[in-house]
C-alpha positions in Angstrom: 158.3 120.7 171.7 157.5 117.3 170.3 159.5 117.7 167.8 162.9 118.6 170.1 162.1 115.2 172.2 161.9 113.3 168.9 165.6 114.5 168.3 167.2 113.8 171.8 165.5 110.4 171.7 166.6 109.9 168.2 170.0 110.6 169.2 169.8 108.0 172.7 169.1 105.2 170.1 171.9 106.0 167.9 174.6 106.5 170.9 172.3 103.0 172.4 173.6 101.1 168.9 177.1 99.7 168.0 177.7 100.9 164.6 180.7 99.2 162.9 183.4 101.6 162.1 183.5 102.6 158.9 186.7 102.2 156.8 189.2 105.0 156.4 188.1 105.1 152.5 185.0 104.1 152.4 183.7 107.6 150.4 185.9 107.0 148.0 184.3 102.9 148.1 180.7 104.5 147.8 182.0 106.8 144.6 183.5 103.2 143.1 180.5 101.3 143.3 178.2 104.4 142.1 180.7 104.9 139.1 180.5 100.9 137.9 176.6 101.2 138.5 176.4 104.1 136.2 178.8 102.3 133.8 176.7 99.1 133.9 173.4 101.5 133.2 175.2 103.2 130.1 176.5 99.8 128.4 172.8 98.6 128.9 171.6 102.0 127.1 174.1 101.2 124.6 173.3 97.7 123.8 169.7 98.8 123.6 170.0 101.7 121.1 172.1 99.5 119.2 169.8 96.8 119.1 167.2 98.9 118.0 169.1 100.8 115.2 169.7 97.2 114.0 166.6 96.1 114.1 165.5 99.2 112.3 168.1 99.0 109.5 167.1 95.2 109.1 163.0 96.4 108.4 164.2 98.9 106.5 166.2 97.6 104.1 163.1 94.3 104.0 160.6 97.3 103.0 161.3 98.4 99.8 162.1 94.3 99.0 158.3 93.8 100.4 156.9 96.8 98.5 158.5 96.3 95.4 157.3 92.9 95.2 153.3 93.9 95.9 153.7 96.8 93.2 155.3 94.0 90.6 152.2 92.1 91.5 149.5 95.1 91.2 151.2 95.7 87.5 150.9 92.3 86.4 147.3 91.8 87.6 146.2 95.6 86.1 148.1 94.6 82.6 145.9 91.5 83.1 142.6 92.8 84.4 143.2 96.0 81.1 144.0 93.1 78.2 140.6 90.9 79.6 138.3 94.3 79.7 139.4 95.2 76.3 138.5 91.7 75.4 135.0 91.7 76.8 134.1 95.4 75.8 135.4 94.3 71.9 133.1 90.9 72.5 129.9 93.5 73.5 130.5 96.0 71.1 130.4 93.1 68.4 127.0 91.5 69.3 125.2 94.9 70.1 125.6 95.1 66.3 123.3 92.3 65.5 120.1 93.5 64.7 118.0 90.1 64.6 115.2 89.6 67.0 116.3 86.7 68.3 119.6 87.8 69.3 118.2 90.6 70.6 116.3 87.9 72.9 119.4 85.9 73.6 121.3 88.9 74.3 118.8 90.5 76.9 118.8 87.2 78.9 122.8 87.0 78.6 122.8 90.1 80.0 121.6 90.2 83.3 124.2 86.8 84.1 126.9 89.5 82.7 125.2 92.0 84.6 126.2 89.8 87.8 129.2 89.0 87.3 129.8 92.8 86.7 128.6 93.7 90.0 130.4 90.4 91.5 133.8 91.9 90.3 132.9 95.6 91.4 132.7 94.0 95.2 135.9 92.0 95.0 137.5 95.1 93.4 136.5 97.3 96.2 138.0 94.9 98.5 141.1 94.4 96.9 141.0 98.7 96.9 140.8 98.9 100.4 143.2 95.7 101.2 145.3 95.3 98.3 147.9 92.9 99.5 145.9 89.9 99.8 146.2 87.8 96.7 143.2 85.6 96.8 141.5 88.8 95.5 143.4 89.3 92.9 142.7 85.8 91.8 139.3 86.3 92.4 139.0 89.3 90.0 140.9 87.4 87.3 138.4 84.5 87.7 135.9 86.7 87.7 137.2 88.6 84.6 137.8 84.9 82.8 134.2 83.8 84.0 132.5 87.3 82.0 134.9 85.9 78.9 133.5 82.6 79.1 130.2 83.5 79.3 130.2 86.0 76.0 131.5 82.7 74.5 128.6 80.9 75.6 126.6 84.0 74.1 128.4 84.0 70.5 128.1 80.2 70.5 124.7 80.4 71.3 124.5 83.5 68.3 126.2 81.3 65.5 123.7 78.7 66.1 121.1 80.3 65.8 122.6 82.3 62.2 122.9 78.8 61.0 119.6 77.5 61.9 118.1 80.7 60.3 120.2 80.7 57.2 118.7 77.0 56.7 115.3 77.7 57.3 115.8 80.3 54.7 117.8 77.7 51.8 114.8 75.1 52.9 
């Protein structure tokens, strides 16, 4: 019941209002306008999809450039880091066969510095492990690695010295 008063009254306020006439062809005016928005909308689909295929061909073709830089990088510093850890195990190897007490002193002290630095350059190279394209560390291990050399020259300077003093206690 409510609902058939609702239409009659519904229908007083339309005959009540003075619609303007609509035009002869205005469907075909509504179609127009609906066709150039859809246009409009597709051209703005397009330009997107193109922008973003060129924005991925433009990363893509930068990422092997980017990659293959960092892995020239990593090989340099591992040819590096291999040629200085050769040097230092040769360097140990050579005074662990001195069999005088008192480089057996000098070498025990040496050691824990070396022992150090060893566990100084297994904490950068865990970092650089987990981040490896920061460069600072691989500086850092480097230094590290040239730190270790200079000390074992400290440690065969420090050897020779003492060979000499000891050869000329023995002439004297």
């Amino acid at each position: 019941m409510i609902a058939a008063e609702l239409k009659t009254q519904f229908r007083r306020w339309e005959q009540r209002q003075q619609a303007p006439p609509l035009a002869s062809d205005h469907v075909a005016e509504f179609y127009l306008r609906l066709h150039k928005r859809k246009q409009k909308k597709a051209q703005k689909r397009i330009f997107q999809w193109a922008a973003v295929a060129l924005l991925g061909l433009g990363l893509g073709g930068a990422l092997p450039f980017s990659q293959q830089q960092v892995s020239t990088e990593i090989v340099q510093f591992q040819k590096a880091e291999f040629h200085l850890m050769q040097m230092i195990d040769d360097q140990l190897n050579a005074f662990e066969t001195h069999s005088n007490s008192e480089y057996k002193t000098i070498l025990d002290r040496s050691k824990i510095q070396f022992q150090r630095l060893q566990a100084d350059y297994q904490l950068l190279y865990q970092q650089w492990e987990t981040n490896p394209s920061q460069p600072q560390l691989i500086q850092a291990l480097i230094a590290n690695l040239n730190t270790q050399i200079n000390l074992l020259t400290e440690i065969n300077t420090t050897l020779k010295t003492v060979k000499e003093k000891t050869d000329e206690n023995l002439q004297i």
